[in-house]
C-alpha positions as CSV (number, residue, x, y, z in Angstrom):
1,X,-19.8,-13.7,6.0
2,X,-19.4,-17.7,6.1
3,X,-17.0,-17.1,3.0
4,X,-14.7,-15.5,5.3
5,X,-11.7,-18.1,5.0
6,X,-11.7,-17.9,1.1
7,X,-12.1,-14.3,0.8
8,X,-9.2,-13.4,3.3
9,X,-6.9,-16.3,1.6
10,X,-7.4,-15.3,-1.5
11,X,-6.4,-11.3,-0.1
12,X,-4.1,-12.1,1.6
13,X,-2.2,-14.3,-1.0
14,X,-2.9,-11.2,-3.0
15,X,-1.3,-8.2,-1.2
16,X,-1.3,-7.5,2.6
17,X,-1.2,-4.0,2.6
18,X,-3.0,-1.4,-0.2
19,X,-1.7,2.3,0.1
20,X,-4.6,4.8,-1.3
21,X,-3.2,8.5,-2.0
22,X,-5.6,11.1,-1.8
23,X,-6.3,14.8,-0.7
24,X,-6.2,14.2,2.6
25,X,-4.2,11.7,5.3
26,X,-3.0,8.7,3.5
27,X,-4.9,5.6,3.6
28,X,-3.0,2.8,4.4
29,X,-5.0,-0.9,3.7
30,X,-4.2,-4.3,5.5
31,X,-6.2,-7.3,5.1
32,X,-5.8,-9.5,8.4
33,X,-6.2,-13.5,8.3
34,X,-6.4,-14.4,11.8
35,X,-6.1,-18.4,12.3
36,X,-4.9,-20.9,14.7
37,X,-1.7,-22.8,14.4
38,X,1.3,-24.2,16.1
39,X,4.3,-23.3,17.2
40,X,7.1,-24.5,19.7
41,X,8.5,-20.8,21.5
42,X,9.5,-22.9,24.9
43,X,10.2,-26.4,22.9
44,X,6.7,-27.4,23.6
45,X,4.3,-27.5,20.6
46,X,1.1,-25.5,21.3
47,X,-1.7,-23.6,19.7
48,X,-1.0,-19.9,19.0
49,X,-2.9,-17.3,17.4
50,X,-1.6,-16.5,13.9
51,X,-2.1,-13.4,12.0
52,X,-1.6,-13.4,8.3
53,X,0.0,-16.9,9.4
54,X,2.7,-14.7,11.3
55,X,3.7,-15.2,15.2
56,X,3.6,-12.5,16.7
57,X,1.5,-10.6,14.0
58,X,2.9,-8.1,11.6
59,X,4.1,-5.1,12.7
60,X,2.2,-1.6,12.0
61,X,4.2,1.4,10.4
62,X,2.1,4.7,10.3
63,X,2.6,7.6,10.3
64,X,1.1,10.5,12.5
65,X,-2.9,11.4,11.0
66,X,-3.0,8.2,8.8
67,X,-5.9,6.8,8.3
68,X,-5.4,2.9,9.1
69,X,-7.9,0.6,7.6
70,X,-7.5,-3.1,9.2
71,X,-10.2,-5.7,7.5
72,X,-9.6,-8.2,10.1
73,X,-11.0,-12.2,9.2
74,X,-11.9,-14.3,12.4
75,X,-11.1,-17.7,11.6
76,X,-10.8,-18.6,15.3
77,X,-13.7,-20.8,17.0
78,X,-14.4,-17.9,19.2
79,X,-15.6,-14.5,19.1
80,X,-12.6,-12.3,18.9
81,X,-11.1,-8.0,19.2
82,X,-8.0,-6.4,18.9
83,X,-7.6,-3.1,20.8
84,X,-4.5,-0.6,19.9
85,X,-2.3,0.0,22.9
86,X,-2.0,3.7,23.5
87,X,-4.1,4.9,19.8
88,X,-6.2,7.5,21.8
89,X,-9.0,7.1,18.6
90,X,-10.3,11.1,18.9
91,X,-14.2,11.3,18.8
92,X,-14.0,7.4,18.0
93,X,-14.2,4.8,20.4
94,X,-16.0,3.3,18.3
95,X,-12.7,1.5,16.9
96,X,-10.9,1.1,20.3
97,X,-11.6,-2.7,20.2
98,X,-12.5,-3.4,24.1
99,X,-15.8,-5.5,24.9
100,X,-17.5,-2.8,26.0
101,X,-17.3,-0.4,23.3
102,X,-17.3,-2.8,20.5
103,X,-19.4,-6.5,19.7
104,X,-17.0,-9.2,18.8
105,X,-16.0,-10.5,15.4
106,X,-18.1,-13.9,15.3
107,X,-16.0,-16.8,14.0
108,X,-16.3,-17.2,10.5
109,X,-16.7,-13.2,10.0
110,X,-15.2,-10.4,9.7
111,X,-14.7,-6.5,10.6
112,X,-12.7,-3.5,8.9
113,X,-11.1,-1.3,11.5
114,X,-10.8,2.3,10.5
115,X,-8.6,4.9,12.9
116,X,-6.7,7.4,12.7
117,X,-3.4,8.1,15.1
118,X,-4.3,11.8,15.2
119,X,-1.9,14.1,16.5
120,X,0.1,11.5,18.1
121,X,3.7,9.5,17.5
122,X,5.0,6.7,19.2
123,X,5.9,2.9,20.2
124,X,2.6,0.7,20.8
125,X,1.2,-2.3,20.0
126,X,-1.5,-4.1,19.6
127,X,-3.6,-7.2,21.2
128,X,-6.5,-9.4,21.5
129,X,-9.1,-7.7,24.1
130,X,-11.4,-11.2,24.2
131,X,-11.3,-13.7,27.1
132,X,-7.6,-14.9,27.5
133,X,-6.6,-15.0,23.9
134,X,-3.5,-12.6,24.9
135,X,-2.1,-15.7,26.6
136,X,-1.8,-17.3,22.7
137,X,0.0,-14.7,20.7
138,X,-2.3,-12.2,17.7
139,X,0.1,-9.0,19.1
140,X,2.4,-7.1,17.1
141,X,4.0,-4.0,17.0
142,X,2.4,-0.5,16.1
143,X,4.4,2.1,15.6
144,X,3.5,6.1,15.0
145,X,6.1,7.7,13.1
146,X,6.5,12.2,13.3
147,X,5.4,13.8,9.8
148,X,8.3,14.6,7.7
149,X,7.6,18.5,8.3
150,X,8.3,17.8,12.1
151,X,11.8,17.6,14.0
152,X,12.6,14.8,15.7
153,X,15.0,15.8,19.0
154,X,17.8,13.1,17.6
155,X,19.3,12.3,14.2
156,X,18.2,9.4,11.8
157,X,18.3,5.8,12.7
158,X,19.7,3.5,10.2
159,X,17.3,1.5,10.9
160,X,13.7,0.9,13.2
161,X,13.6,-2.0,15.1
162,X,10.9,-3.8,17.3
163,X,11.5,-6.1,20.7
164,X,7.9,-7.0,21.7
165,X,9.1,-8.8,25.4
166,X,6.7,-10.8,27.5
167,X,5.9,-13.6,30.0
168,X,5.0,-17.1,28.4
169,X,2.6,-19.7,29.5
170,X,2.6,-23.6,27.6
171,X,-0.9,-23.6,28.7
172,X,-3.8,-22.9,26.1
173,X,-5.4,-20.0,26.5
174,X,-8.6,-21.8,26.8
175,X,-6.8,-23.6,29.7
176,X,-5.9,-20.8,31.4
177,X,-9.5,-19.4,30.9
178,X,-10.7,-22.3,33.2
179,X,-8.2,-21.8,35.3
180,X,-9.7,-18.4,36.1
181,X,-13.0,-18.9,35.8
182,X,-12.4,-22.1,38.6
183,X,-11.2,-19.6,40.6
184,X,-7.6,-20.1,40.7
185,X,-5.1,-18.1,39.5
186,X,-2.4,-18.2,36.3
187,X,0.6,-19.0,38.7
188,X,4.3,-18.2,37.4
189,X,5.1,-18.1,33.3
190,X,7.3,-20.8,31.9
191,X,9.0,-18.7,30.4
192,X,10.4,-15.0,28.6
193,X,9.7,-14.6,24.6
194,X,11.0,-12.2,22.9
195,X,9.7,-11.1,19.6
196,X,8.4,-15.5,19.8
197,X,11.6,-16.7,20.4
198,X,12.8,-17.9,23.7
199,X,16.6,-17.8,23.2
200,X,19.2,-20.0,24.8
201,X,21.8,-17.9,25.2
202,X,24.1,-20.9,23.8
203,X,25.3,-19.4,20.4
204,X,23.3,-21.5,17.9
205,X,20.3,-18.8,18.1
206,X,19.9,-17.1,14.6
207,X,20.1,-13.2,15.2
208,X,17.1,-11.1,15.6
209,X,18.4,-7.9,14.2
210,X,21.8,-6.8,12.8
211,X,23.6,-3.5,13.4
212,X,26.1,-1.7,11.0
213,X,29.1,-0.3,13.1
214,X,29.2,3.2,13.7
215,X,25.5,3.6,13.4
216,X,22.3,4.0,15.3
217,X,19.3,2.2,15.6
218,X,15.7,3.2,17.1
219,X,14.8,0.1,19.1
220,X,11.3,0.0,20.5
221,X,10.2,-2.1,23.2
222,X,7.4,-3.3,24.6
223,X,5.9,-5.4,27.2
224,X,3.3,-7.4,25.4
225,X,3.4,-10.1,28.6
226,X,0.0,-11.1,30.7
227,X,1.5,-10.2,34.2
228,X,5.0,-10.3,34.8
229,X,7.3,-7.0,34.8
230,X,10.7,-7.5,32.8
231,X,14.3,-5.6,32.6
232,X,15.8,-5.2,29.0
233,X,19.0,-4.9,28.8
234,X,22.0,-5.1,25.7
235,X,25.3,-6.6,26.4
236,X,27.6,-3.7,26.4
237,X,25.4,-1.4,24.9
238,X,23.7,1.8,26.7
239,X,20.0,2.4,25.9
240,X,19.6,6.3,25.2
241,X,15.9,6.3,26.7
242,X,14.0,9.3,23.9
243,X,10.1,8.7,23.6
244,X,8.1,6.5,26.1
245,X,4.2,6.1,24.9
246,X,3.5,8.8,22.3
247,X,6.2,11.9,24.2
248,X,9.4,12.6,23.4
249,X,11.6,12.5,26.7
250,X,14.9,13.8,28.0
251,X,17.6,11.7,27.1
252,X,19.4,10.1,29.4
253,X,21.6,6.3,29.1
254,X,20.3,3.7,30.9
255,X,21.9,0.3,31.6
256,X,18.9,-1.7,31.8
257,X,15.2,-0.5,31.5
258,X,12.2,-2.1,33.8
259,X,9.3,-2.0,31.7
260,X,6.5,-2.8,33.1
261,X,3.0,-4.8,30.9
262,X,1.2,-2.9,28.8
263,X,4.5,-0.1,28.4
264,X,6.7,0.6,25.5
265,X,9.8,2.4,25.8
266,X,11.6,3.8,22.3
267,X,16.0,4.1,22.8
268,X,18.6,4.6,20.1
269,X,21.3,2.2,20.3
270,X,24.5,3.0,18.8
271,X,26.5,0.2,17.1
272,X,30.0,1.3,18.9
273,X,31.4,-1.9,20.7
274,X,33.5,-4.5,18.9
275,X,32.1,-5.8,16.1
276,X,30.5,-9.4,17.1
277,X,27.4,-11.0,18.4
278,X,26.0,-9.6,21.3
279,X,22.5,-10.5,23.5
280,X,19.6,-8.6,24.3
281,X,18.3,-10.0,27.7
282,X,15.0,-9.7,29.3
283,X,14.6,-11.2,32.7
284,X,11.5,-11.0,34.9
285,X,11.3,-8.8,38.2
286,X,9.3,-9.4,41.4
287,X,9.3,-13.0,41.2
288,X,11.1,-15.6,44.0
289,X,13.6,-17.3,40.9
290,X,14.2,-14.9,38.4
291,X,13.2,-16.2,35.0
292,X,15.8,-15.0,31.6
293,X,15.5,-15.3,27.8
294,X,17.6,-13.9,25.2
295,X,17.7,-12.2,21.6
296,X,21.1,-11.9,19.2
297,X,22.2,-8.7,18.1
298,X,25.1,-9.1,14.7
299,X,27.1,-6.4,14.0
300,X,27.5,-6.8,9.9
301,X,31.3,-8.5,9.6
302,X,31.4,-8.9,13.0
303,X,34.0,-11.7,14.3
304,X,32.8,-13.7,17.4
305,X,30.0,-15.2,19.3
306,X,28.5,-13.4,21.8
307,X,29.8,-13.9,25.8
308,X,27.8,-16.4,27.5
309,X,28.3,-14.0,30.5
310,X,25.1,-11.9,30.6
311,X,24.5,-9.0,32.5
312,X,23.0,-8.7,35.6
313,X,19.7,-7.2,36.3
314,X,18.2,-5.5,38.9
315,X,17.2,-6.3,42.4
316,X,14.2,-5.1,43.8
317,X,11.2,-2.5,43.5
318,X,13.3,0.7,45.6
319,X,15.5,0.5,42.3
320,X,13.1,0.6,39.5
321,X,10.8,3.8,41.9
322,X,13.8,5.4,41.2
323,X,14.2,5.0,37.7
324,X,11.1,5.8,37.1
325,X,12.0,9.2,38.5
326,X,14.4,10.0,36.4
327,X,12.1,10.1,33.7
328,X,11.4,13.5,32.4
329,X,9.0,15.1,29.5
330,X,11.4,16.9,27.0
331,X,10.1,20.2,27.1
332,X,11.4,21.5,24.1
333,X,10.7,18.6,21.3
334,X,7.9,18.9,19.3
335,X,5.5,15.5,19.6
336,X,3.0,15.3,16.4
337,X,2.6,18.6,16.2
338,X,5.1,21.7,15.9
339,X,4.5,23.3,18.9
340,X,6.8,22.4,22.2
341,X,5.2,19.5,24.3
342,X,6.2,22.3,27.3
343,X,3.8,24.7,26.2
344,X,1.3,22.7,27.3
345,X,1.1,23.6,31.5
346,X,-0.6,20.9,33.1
347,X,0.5,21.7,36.3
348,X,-1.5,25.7,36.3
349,X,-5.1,23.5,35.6
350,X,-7.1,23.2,39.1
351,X,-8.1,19.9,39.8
352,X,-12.1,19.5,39.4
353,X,-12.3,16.2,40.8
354,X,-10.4,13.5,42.6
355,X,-11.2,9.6,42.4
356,X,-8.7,7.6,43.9
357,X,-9.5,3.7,42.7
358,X,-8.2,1.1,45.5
359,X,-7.6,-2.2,43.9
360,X,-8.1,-5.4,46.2
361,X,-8.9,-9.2,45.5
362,X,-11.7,-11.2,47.2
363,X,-13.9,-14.0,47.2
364,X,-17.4,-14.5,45.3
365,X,-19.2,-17.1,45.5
366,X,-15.9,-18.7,46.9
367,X,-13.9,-17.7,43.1
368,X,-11.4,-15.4,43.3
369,X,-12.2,-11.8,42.0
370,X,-10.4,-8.7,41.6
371,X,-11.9,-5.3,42.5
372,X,-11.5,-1.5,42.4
373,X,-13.2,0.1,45.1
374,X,-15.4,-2.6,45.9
375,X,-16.7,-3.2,42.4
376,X,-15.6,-6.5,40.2
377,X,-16.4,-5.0,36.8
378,X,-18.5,-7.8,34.5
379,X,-19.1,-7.1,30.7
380,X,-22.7,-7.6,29.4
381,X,-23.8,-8.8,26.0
382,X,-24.6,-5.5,25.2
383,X,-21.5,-3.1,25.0
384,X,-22.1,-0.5,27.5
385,X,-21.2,2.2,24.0
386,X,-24.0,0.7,22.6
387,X,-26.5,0.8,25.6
388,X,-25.8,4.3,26.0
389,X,-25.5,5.5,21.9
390,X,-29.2,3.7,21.7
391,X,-30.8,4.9,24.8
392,X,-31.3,2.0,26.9
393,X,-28.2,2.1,29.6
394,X,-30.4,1.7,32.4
395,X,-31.1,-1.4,30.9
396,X,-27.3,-2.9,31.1
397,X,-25.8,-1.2,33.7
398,X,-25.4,1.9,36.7
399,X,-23.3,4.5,36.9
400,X,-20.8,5.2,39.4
401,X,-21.8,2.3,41.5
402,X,-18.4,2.9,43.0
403,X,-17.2,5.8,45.6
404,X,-15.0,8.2,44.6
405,X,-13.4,8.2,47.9
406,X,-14.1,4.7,48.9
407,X,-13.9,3.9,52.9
408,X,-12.2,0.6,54.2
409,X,-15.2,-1.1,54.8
410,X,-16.2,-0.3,51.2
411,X,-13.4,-2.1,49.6
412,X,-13.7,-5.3,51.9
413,X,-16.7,-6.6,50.2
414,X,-16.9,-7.5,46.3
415,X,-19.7,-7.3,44.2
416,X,-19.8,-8.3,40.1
417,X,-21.5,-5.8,37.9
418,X,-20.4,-3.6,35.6
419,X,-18.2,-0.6,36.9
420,X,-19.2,2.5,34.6
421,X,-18.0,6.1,36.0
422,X,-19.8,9.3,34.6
423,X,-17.3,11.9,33.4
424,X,-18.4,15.8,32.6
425,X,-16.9,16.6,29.1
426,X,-13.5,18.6,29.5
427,X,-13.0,18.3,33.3
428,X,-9.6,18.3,34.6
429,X,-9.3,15.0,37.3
430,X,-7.0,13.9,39.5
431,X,-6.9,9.9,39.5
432,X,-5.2,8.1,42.8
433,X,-4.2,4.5,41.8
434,X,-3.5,2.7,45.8
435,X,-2.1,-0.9,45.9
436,X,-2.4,-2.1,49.4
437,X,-1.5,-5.4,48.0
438,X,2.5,-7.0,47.8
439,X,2.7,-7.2,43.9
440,X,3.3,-4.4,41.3
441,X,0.4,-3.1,39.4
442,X,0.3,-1.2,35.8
443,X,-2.8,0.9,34.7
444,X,-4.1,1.8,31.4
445,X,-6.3,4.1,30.0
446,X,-7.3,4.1,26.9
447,X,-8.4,7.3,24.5
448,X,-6.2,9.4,26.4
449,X,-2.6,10.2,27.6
450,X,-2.1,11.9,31.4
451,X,0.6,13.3,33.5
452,X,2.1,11.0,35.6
453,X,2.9,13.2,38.4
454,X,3.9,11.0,41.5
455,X,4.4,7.2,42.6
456,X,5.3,7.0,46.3
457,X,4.9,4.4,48.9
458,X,2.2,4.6,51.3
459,X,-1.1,5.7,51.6
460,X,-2.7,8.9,49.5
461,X,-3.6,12.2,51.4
462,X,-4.1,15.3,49.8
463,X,-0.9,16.4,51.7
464,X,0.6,14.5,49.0
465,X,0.3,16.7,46.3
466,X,2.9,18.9,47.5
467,X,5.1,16.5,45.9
468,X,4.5,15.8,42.2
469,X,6.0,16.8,39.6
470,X,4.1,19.7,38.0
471,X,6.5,20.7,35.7
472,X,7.6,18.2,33.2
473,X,6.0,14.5,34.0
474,X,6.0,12.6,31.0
475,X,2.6,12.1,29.4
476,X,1.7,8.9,28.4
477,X,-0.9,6.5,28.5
478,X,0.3,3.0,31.8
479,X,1.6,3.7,35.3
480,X,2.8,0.8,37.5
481,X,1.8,1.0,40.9
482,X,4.6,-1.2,43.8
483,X,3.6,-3.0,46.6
484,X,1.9,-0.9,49.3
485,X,2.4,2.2,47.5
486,X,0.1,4.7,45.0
487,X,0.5,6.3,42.2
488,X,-1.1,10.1,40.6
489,X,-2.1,10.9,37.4
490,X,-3.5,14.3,36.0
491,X,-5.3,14.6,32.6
492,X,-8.4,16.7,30.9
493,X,-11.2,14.2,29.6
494,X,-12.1,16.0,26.9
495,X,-12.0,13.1,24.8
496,X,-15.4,11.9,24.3
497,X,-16.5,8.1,24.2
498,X,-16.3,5.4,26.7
499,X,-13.2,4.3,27.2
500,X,-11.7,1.6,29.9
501,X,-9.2,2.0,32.8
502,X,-7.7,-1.4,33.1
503,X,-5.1,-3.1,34.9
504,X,-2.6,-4.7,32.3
505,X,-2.4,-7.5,34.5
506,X,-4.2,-10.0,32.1
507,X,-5.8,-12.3,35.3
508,X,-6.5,-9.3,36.9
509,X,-8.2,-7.6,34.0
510,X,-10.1,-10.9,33.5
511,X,-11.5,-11.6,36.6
512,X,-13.0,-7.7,37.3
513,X,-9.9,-5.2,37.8
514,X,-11.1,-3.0,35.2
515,X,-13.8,0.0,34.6
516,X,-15.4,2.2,32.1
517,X,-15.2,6.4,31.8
518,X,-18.1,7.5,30.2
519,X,-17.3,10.9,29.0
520,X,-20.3,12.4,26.4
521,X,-20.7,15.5,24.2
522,X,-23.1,17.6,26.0
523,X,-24.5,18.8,22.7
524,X,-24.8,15.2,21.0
525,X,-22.6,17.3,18.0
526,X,-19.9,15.9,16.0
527,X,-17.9,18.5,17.0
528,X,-17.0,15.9,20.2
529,X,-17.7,12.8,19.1
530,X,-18.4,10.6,16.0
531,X,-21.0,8.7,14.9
532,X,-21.6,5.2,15.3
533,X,-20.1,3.7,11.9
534,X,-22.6,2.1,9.5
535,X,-20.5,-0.9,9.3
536,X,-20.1,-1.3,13.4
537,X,-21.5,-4.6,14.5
538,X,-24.7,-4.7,17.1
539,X,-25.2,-7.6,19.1
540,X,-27.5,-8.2,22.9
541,X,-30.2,-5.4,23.0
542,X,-29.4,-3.6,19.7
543,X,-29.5,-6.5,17.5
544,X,-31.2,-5.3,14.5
545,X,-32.3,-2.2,15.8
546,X,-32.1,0.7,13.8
547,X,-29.3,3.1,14.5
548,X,-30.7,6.5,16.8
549,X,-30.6,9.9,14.7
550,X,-26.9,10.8,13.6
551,X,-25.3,13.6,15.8
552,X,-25.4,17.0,14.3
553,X,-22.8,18.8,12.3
554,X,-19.4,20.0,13.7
């Protein structure tokens, strides 16, 4: 559609969002303009990725079951995706918006989006999935709001705010592409935005969000960064931790929260301190020189400029392992549906299969590459969804080319091709996530949630099972991994599609640290999976080929 630029001016100028009302979930309709243009966030001017000429993009409100319809323009110079942090899209990964389940918006197109958060609430967000175009901005906020009919386990916020947090590089992304692809890495951020804006902590910064005294606020936050881990923290304000990733949690206050890329975290803040400015602070973690931005909070009326005194974060990994810990899956609440999360015993299911995934870097062809068991996953110009929906996957790629107990000897050697793991349809798996490495990892799967039942230091064993958490781990949808330690997650696939396990480290992701789950319907019925949309792109093999027979009825 060479009219693209036009057309999505011409909508957008006209109304971003269209609400349709009818019998079933609402339909909720965006029109997304997706351009270049510059901006200054560390004082340097550079180009970013606008949306709807917006930096970061606009932020999503749903609600649980809506149906979300996203007609997204490319206007970039490159083909481009947007995945959905954490929107498990039941029977349709067709919409997911990673490389290998979907063909790229060409420049000068476009694409409508259709999902659906069903059955799930939440803070996520959402980001570009294509080369390293993370590294310039197109994220935003998404967040999944219970139906009215449900109870929420804390009283009404005045308000809903969003703190999307992350490391910052001056560099174009198209810069930091070549870095990678030479074979070197990213090397440190220059810096901490938060929601854009890299504050200065010296009293001229315009506030972000104001508070009303006496009242609470939901703030959400997430770490939208490429690969550093950062600590939020409110001047003297506690942050009453109560959903993290789509589950409601047991509420505890926290001083400061480590959240690691690729998590969100939701907290009510009350507005009980004296009424002034005060500063959000994010600071990174794990790096030699700790690296700190700001973001003002104004109480309405409030007399005063914020202290210049920030507080301290934390020192070291033992600290955050242990906060981590403390986080519990609130039993009681009811998530997107009215049933108790707790009736839901994860820890009475045996355990069908075991892969534990070892991530290690490596040399190919003297470049730096990243692996998991051996494997430095490539994406070919055929989505492996595609290859497999139209018959011809042993034309793009293997399965299980990797071990699921891999020896030493088989994670000392890299080789690029595409890492697809088979899956049997409503099997209940144990995954092992083990960092041998010195710097902290975070996982994600998409289409699914999973119990996060253990993250110790060391080496796996089975012996190790005696001590997770079988009771109430929270379910949701990252994990971090520290140095030299591993991490275990339980969860039944019994979503089907293919869906990609990915480390949220964006150099690491780029250069091979990722892999597919193929997981499909047994019966081909619709029952488990979707059909391939008639408006989904088809690009490499399937170019003009015509779609296979539909899946039968439910």
């Amino acid at each position: 559609m060479r009219g693209a630029k036009l057309l999505a001016a011409c909508l957008y100028l006209a109304a971003a969002v269209t609400v349709v009302v009818r019998a079933e979930d609402p339909y909720f309709h965006h029109v997304w303009n997706v351009t270049y243009g510059t901006a200054s966030p560390l004082g340097v001017p550079q180009q970013v990725i606008l949306i709807n000429g917006q930096f970061p993009g606009p932020n999503i409100n749903s609600t649980s079951n809506n149906n979300v319809i996203i007609n997204v323009f490319n206007n970039l110079d490159e083909p481009f995706l947007l995945t959905w942090n954490g929107i498990q899209h039941r029977k349709n990964c067709w919409q997911d918006g990673t490389p290998g389940t979907m063909c790229p918006i060409m420049p000068g197109t476009n694409y409508t989006y259709h999902f659906q958060p069903k059955d799930q609430i939440g803070s996520y967000f959402y980001y570009p999935s294509t080369a390293m175009h993370r590294a310039a901005g197109g994220y935003g906020g998404l967040r999944v709001n219970s139906r009215l009919l449900i109870p929420v386990p804390y009283a009404d916020p005045e308000d809903d705010y969003t703190v999307l947090i992350g490391d910052w590089y001056t560099k174009s992304h198209t810069q930091l592409k070549k870095f990678l692809d030479s074979g070197r890495t990213l090397g440190r951020p220059n810096g901490i935005l938060m929601n854009g804006k890299n504050g200065k902590a010296d009293g001229a910064d315009a506030p972000l969000f104001t508070l009303k005294p006496g009242k609470t606020y939901r703030v959400r936050i997430c770490n939208v960064g490429l690969k550093t881990s950062l600590n939020f923290r409110i001047q003297n304000h506690k942050l009453k931790l109560v959903e993290m990733e789509g589950s409601h949690v047991l509420q505890n206050d926290y001083d400061s929260l480590d959240v690691h890329v690729g998590q969100c975290y939701g907290t009510i803040v009350t507005a009980n301190q004296e009424p002034k400015d005060y500063y959000m602070v994010a600071s990174s973690r794990f790096l030699k020189s700790v690296i700190t931005t700001t973001g003002l909070l104004r109480y309405e009326g409030g007399k005063g400029p914020a202290s210049s005194q920030l507080p301290a974060g934390p020192v070291g990994w033992a600290w955050s392992l242990n906060q981590f810990r403390s986080f519990r899956w609130n039993l009681t609440a009811s998530a997107a549906r009215p049933n108790p999360q707790g009736s839901y015993h994860y820890g009475k299911i045996n355990i069908t299969r075991t892969i534990k995934l070892v991530n290690t870097q490596g040399k190919v062809d003297g470049k730096l590459r990243y692996a998991l068991n051996g494997v430095s996953h490539t994406d070919p110009e055929t989505p492996l969804k595609l290859a497999e929906y139209f018959g011809i996957a042993d034309k793009v790629f293997k399965y299980n080319t990797i071990s699921d107990n891999p020896t030493p000897e088989q994670t000392k050697t890299i080789k690029m091709v595409p890492n697809v793991l088979n899956i049997t349809h409503r099997t209940f798996i144990e995954v092992v996530f083990e960092n041998h490495e010195k710097s902290v990892q975070s996982w994600h799967l998409d289409g699914y949630s999973f119990f996060a039942v253990a993250v110790e230091p060391g080496t796996w064993t089975p012996e190790k099972r005696k001590n997770y958490n079988l009771l109430d781990a929270v379910s949701r949808h990252t994990v971090q991994v520290y140095p030299k330690c591993w991490a275990a997650i339980l969860l039944t696939f019994d979503n089907c599609g293919m869906w990609n396990i990915r480390s949220e480290n964006s150099e690491r992701r780029y250069l091979g640290q990722q892999l597919y789950a193929s997981v499909l319907s047994p019966e081909k019925s619709l029952r488990d999976e979707y059909n391939m949309p008639e408006t989904s792109l088809q690009c490499g093999l399937v170019k003009g080929t015509p779609k296979p027979n539909p899946y039968a009825g439910a």
